[in-house]
Each structure stands twice: as C-alpha cells, then as structure tokens.
GUVEXTOR-124499 format. One record per residue (C-alpha): residue number from 1; y, z, x. Coordinates in steps of 0.2 Angstrom, whole numbers, plus 5000, padded with zeros to 4 digits. Last residue first. Layout:
# GUVEXTOR-124499
+-----+------+------+------+
| num |    Y |    Z |    X |
+-----+------+------+------+
| NUM |    Y |    Z |    X |
...
+-----+------+------+------+
***
This chain:
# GUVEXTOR-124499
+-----+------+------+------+
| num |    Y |    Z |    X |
+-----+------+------+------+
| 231 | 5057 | 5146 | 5230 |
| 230 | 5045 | 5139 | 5244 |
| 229 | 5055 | 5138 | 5261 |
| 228 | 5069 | 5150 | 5254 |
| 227 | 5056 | 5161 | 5244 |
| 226 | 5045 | 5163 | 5261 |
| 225 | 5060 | 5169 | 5271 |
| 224 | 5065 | 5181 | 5256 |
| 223 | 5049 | 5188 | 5253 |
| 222 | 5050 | 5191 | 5275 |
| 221 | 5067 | 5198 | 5273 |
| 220 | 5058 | 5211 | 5259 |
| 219 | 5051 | 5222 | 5274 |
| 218 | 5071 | 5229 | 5277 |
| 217 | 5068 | 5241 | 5259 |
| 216 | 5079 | 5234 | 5254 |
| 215 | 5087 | 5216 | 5261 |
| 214 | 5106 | 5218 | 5265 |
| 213 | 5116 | 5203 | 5267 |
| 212 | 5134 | 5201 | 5273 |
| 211 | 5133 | 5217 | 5284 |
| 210 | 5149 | 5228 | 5286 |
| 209 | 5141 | 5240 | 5296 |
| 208 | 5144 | 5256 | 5285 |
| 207 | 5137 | 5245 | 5270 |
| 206 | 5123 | 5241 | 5279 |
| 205 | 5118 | 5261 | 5281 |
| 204 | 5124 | 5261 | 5264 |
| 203 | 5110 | 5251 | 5257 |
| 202 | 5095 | 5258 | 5268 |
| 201 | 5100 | 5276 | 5262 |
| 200 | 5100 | 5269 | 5245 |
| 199 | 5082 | 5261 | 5246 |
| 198 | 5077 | 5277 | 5252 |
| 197 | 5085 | 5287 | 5241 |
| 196 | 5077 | 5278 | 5227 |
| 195 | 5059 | 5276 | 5231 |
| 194 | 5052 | 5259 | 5235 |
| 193 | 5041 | 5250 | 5227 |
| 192 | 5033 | 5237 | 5243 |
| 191 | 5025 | 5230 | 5226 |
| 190 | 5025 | 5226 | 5211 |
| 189 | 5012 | 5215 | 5200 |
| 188 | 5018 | 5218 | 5182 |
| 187 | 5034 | 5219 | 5175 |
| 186 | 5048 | 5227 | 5176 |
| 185 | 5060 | 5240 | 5188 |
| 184 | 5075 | 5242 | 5182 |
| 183 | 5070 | 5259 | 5176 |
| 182 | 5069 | 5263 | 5195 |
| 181 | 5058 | 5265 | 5209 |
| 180 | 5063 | 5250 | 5218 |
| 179 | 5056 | 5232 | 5219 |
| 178 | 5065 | 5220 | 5230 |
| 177 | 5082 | 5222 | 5232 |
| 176 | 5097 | 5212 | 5237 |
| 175 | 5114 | 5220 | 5243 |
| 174 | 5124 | 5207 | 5246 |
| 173 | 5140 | 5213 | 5256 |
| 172 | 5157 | 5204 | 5254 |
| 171 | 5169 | 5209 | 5267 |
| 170 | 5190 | 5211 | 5268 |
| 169 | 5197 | 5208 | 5284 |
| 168 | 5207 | 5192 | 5280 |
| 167 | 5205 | 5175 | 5288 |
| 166 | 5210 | 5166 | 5273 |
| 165 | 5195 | 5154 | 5277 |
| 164 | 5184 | 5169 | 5280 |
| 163 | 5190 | 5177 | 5262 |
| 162 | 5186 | 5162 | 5254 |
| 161 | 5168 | 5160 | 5262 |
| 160 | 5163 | 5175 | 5257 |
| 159 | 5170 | 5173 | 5240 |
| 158 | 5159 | 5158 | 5239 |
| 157 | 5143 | 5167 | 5246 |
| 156 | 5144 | 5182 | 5232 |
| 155 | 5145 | 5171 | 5217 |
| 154 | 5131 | 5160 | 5226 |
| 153 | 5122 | 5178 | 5225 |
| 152 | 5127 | 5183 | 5211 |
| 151 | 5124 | 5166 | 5199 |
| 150 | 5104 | 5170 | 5208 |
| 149 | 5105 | 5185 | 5200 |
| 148 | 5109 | 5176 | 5183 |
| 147 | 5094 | 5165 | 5183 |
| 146 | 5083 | 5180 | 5188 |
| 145 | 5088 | 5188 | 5173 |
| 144 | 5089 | 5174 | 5163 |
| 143 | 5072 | 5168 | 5162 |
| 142 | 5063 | 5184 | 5162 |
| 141 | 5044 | 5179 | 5161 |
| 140 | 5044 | 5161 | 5167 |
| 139 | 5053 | 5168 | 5183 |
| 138 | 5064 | 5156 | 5195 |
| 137 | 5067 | 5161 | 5213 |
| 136 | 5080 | 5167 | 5224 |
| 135 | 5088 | 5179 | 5213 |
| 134 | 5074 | 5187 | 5211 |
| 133 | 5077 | 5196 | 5226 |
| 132 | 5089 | 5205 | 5219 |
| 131 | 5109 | 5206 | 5218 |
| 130 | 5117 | 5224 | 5219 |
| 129 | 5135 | 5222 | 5226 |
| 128 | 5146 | 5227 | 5238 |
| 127 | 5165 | 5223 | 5239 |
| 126 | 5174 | 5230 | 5255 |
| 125 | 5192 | 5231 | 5259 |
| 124 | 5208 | 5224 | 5266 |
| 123 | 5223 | 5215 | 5266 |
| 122 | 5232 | 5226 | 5250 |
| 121 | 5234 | 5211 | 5241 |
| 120 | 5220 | 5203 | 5245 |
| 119 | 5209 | 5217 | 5242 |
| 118 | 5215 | 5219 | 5223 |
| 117 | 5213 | 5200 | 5221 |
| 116 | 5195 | 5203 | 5228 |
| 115 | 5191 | 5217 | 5216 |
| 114 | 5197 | 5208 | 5201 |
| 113 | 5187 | 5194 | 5205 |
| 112 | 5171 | 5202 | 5206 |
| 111 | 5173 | 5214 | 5192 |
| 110 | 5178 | 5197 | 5182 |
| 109 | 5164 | 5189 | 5186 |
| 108 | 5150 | 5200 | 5185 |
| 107 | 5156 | 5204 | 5166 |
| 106 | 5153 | 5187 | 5164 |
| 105 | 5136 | 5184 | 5176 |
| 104 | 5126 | 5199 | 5177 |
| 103 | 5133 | 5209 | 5159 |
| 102 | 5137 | 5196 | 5146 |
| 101 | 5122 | 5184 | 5155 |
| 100 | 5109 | 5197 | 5152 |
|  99 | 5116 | 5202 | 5134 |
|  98 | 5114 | 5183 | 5129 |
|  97 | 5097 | 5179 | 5136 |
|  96 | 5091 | 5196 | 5125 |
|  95 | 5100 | 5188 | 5110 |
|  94 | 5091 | 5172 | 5113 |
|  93 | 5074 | 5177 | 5109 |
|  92 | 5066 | 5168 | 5124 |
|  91 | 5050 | 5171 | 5117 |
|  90 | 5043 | 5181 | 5136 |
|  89 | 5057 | 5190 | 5137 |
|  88 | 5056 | 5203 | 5150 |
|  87 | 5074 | 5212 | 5152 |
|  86 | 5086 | 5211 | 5163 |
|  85 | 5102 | 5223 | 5165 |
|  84 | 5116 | 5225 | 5178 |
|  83 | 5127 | 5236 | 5182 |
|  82 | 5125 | 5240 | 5203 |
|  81 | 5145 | 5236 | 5207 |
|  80 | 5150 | 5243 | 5224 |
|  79 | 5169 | 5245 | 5227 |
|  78 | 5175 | 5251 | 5243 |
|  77 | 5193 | 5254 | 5250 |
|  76 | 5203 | 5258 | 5234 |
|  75 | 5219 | 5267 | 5231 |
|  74 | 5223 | 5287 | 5226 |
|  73 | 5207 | 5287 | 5214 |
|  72 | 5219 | 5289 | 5197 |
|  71 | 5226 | 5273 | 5202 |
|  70 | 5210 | 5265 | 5205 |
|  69 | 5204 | 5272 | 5188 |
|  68 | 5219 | 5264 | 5179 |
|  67 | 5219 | 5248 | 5188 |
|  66 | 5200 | 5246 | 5185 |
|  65 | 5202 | 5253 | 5166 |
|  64 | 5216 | 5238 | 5161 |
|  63 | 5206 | 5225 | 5173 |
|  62 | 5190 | 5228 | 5161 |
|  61 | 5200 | 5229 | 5142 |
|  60 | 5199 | 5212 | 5138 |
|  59 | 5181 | 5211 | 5145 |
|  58 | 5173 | 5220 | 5134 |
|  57 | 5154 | 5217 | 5145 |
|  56 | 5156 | 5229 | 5161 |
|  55 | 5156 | 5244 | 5146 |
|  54 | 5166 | 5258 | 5154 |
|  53 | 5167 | 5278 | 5154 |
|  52 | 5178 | 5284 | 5168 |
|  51 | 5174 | 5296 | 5180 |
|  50 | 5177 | 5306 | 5193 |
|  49 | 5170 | 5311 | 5209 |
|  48 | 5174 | 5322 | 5226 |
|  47 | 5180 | 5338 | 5221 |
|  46 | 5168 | 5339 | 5205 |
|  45 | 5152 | 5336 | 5215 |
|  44 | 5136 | 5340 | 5203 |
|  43 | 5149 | 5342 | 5188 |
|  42 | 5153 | 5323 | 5194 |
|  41 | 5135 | 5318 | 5189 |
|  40 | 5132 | 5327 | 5176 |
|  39 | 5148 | 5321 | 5166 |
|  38 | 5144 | 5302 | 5171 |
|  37 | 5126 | 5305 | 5163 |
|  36 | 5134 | 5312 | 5147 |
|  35 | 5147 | 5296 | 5146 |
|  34 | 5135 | 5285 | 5145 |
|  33 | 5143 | 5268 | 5146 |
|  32 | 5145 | 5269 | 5165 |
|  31 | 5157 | 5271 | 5178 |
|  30 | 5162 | 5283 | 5195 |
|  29 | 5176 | 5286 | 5205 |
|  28 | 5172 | 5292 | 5222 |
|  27 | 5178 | 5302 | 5235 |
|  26 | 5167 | 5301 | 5250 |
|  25 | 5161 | 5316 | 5259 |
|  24 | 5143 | 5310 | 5264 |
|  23 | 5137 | 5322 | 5251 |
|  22 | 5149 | 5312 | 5239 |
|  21 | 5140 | 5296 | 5247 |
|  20 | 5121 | 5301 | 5244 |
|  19 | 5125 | 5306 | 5225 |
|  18 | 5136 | 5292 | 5220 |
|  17 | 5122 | 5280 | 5229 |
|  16 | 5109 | 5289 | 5220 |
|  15 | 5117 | 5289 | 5203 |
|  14 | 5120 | 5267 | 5207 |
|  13 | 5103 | 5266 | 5212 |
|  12 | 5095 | 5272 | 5195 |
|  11 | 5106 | 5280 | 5182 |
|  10 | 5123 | 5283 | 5176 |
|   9 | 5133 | 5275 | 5191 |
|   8 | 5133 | 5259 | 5185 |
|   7 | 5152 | 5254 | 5193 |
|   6 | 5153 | 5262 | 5210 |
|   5 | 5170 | 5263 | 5215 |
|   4 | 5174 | 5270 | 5232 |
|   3 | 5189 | 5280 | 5243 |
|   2 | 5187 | 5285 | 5260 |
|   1 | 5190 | 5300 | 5266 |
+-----+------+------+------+
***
C-alpha cells in the first residue's frame, strides 16, 4: 500500500485526488487550513486517510508538521502538493501579489525541498505537483499568479535535473492544467473546462508512470506547444 501526502486536499483537485486514490487503496495523509473539510474527507475513508491541519505559508512550523505527519503515515513514497492560490487583480493591490507569492512560490519552496531531502535520504520517491498552463505565459489580469506558476515549473526542472545528476530514483512530476472545474478556476474566456474527476483520473494515471510532465486534460499540449513558440 503505498503511502501519499497531498497537501490541499480541502477542495478542488487536491479532494478529488484523496478521494480517487483511497478508492485505489492508498493510504493517505491529508492537509489543509480547514479543518472541517479535512474531517469530511477521512470520515469518507477512515482506514485509509488522516489528517493534519496546515497553512503552506508559517513556515517555521512547515518541516515540524511534515516530519510529524510522515511519521504518523508509516513513511512516505508520494507527496503531491495542489495548495495554491491566485486571484485576478487587475489594481495590483499588493497584498493580493503578496498572499500569492507566500503560498506558490515560498511556501512552494520549502514543501519542495523538504520533500526531496526526505527522498534522498531514503533513495527513493516521487514528488508531484499542480503547476498550470499559465505558467507559461504572462497575464495583465493576475500578474503574480501566473508569475509564480512559472517559479513552479523552473522549480520543478532544476530538481529534475539534481536528482538525474545524483542518479537517484526519485521523480519529479509537473502536473500542469489548463482550465478545470474548480474554484481555481477565474476569469473569463475558458475553455477545454474540464471536470474534476476527469482531470484527476488523467493526473494519476501519469503519476503511476512516472511521467516528468502531465498536461490535463492531454488536448492542452497543443496550448502548451503554441505558448513555447509564442509565450
């Protein structure tokens, strides 16, 4: 059975892929700032999850609560980070810039570097995380949301890379949406939406194989192959 963390489990993608995986017989850990949701979630599998309320952004306290809830887990083969926050922000009111860079790019940060120093000392695992196609482009309307997504995925290469020069078996999946059903979900002009548990299926289907980049739904690779030429 393996054992997963998926840090923003509460809502959207990361619910659905706690969900999906416990009725794949995973035992999962997961986290969140609302408790209630957490609750709901592991009352829905209570041999397979538990949980442990925590805010991505208090730093001082984030490898304490990892080691704790990876102790409580029995050990750690999978963690897949989904927090992440952006918000449209068309006066560049800095305290909305400032909440999106304390989530997706410090907080980010130290979730990703703990995770890999927790595989490199046991020689293995896997570390997945949500990205976005925004990443790849710039947005007059959300500035630092797409700003910071593309910090993930550069953030995501370079430990790639690390982990191939150490030759170690531990993989780095990017997993990079376009538009899915979810609260996440802003602005005008989307398309391709996809639902949920489609997008999720699609996720851990890459997951299983190991794959460096996952694009969901798979119809967004030709968005990405357009925003590398013209980004």
């Amino acid at each position: 059975m393996q054992k997963v963390i998926i840090m923003g489990a509460s809502s959207g993608i990361g619910r659905e892929l706690s969900l999906q995986l416990a009725k794949q017989n995973y035992h999962i850990a997961i986290t969140g700032r609302r408790t209630q949701k957490l609750e709901e979630l592991k009352a829905q599998y209570p041999e397979q999850i538990l949980y442990a309320t925590i805010d991505n952004t208090e730093i001082s306290s984030l490898e304490q609560n990892l080691d704790e809830l990876t102790k409580q887990l029995g050990g750690l083969d999978l963690l897949i980070l989904c927090s992440g926050i952006g918000d449209i922000n068309n006066d560049l009111d800095f305290t909305v810039e400032e909440r999106t860079i304390a989530v997706n790019v410090t907080g980010f940060t130290k979730i990703a570097d703990w995770t890999i120093l927790y595989f490199q000392k046991q020689k293995y695992g896997q570390f997945a995380a949500i990205t976005s196609i925004a990443g790849m482009t710039g947005y007059n309307e959300a500035p630092a949301y797409n700003a910071s997504k593309a910090y993930q995925i550069n953030y995501l290469l370079g430990l790639r890379k690390k982990m191939k020069k150490l030759q170690l078996p531990i993989y780095i999946t990017d997993i990079r949406p376009g538009f899915v059903n979810t609260d996440m979900a802003k602005g005008e002009g989307q398309f391709w939406v996809a639902p949920v548990d489609k997008a999720v299926s699609q996720a851990i289907t890459g997951i299983k194989a190991k794959k460096q980049l996952i694009y969901i739904t798979r119809r967004w690779r030709i968005i990405g192959f357009i925003l590398r030429i013209f980004g």
